[in-house]
C-alpha positions in Angstrom: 21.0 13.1 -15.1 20.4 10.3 -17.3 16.6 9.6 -18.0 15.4 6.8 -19.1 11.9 6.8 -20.2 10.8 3.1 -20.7 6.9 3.5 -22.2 8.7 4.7 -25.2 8.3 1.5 -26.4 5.0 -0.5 -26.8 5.1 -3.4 -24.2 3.0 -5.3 -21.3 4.0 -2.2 -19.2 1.6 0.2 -21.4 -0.8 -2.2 -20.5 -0.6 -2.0 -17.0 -0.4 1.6 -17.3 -3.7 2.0 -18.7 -5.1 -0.4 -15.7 -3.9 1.8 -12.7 -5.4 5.3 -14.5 -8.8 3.8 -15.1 -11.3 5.3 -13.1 -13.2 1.7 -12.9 -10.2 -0.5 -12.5 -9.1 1.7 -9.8 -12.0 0.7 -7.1 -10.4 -2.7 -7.3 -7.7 -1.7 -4.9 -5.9 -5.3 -4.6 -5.9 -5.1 -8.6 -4.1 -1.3 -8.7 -1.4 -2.8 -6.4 -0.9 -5.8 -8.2 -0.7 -3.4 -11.5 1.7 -1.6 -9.3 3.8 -4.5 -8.3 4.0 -5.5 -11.9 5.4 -2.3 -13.2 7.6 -2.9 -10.3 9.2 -6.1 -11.4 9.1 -4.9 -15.4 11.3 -2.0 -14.1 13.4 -3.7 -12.5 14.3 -5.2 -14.9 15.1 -3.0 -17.8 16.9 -1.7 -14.5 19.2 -4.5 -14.3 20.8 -4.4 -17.5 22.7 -1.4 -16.9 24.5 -3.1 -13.5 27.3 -5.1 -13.4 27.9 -8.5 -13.3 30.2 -11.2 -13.0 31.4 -14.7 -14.8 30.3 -17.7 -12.6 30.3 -21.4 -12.8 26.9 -23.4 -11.6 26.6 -27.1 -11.2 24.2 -28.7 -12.4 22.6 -31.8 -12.4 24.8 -32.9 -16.0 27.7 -30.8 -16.0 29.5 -27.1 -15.5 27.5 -23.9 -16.8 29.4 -20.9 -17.6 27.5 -18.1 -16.9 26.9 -14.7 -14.7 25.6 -13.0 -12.1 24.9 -9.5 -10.5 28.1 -8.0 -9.1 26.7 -4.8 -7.7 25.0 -4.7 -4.4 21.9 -3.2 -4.6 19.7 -1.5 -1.5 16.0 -0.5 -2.5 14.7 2.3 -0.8 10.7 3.4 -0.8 9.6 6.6 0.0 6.3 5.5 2.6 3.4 4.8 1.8 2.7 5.2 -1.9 6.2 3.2 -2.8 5.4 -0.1 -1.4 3.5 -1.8 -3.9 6.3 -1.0 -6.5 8.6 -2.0 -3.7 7.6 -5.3 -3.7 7.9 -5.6 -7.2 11.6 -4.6 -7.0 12.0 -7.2 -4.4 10.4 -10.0 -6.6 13.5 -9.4 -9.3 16.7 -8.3 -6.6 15.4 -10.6 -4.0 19.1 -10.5 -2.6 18.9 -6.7 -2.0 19.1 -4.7 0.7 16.1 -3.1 1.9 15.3 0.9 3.3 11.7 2.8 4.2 11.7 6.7 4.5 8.6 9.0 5.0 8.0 12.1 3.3 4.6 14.1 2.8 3.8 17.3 1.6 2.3 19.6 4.7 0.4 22.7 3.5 1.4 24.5 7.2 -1.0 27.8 6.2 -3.6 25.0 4.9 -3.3 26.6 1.3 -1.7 25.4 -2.0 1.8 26.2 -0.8 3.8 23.2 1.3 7.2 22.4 2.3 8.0 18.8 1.9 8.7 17.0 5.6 11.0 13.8 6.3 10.7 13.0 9.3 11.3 8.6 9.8 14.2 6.9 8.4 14.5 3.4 8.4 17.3 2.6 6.0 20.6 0.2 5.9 24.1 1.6 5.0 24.5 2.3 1.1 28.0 3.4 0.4 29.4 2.2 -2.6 26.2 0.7 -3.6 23.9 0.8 -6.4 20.2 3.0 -3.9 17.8 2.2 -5.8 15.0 5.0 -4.6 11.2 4.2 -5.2 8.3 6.4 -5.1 5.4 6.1 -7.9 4.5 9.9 -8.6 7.0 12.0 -9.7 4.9 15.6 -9.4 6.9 18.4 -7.9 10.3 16.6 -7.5 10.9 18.4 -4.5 10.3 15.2 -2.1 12.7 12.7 -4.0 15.1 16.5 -3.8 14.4 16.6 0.4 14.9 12.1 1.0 18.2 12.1 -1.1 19.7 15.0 0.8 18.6 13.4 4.1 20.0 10.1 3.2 22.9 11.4 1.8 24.5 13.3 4.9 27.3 10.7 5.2 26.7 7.8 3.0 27.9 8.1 -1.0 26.5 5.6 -2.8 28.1 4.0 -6.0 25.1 4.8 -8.2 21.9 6.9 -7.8 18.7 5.2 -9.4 15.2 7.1 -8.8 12.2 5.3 -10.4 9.1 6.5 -10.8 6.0 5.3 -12.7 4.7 8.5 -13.8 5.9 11.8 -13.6 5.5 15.4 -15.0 8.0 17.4 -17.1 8.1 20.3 -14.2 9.4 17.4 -11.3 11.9 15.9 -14.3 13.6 19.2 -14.7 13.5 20.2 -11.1 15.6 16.6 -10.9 18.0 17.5 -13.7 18.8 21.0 -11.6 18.9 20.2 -8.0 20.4 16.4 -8.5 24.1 14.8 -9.3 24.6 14.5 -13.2 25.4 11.0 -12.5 22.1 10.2 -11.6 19.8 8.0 -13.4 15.8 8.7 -13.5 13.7 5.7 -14.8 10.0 6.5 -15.9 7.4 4.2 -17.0 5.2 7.5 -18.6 5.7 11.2 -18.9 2.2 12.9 -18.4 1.4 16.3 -20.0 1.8 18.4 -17.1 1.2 19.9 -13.0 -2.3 22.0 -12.3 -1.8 24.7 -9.7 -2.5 22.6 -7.4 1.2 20.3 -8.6 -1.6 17.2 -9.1 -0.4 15.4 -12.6 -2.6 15.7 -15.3 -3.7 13.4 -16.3 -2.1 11.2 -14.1 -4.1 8.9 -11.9 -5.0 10.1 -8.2 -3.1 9.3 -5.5 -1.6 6.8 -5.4 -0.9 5.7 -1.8 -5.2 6.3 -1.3 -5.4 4.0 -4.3 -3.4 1.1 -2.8 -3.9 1.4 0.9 -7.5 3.8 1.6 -7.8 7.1 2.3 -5.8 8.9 4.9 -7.3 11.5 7.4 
């Protein structure tokens, strides 16, 4: 799997980082999916340089311009309810792409610690022999981005495989590197330090999906 881990370098994007983990800033809930949505669109596109384009000539008002264009067809796909704030900042960059929702929550069935991940809605257009594009902010356990890619996969092989998260934790990266295609690519925005027992990021930032949208019952 190729991982490629964007805060490396200082930019706006560490800035906006710092915004959605404060504990003040976050009561602002239109502000942390704005901060969301901007990570979103700075993803997208360090993203887009590794696609593939194609030579095109645009007229303008004075003449002929040489130039290019995206040549891969792209379908963004969130994972509900957390993804959709970076969702729409995908959207605001490939605003020709195609667009997919699936759900997939964590349910603790002896209302402990342990949980098997559930997907259970699908929502999703066809994707073979393009560039998925699958969004979800928290990358914890790894084993919900693991259980959506096998769903959507049953039939449908897609050119490229491109999970983005905007944090995650070194035990979800390495449980993506063993249980995903090597041809995979994994972009990050941060790498926290690590999962408590119970596989919350630390220091991460709460969850997200509360933080956007309110809590859920």
């Amino acid at each position: 799997m190729y991982l490629h881990n964007i805060s490396e370098n200082n930019s706006i994007l560490n800035h906006f980082l710092a915004q959605i983990r404060d504990v003040n800033i976050q009561k602002d809930s239109m502000r942390f999916r704005k901060n969301i949505e901007r990570i979103g669109e700075i993803m997208a596109y360090e993203l887009s340089k590794t696609l593939e384009y194609k030579n095109i000539d645009v007229q303008t008002p004075l003449g002929i311009k040489h130039t290019t264009t995206i040549a891969d067809h792209v379908v963004l796909c969130s994972i509900l309810r957390a993804g959709l704030a970076l969702h729409t900042g995908f959207m605001n960059v490939f605003d020709n792409a195609e667009n997919g929702f699936v759900s997939a929550y964590r349910h603790h069935y002896d209302n402990d610690d342990k949980f098997e991940i559930l997907v259970e809605y699908q929502a999703a257009p066809s994707f073979e022999d393009k560039n998925l594009i699958l969004i979800d902010p928290m990358l914890a356990t790894g084993q919900s981005i693991v259980a959506v890619l096998h769903k959507l996969h049953l039939e449908q092989k897609p050119k490229e495989i491109h999970i983005v998260v905007v944090i995650a934790a070194p035990e979800g990266i390495a449980y993506l590197q063993k249980n995903l295609p090597k041809n995979c690519h994994l972009w990050i925005a941060a790498i926290d330090e690590k999962l408590n027992e119970k596989n919350y990021i630390i220091p991460g930032l709460g969850d997200a999906g509360d933080l956007a949208y309110g809590s859920k019952l």
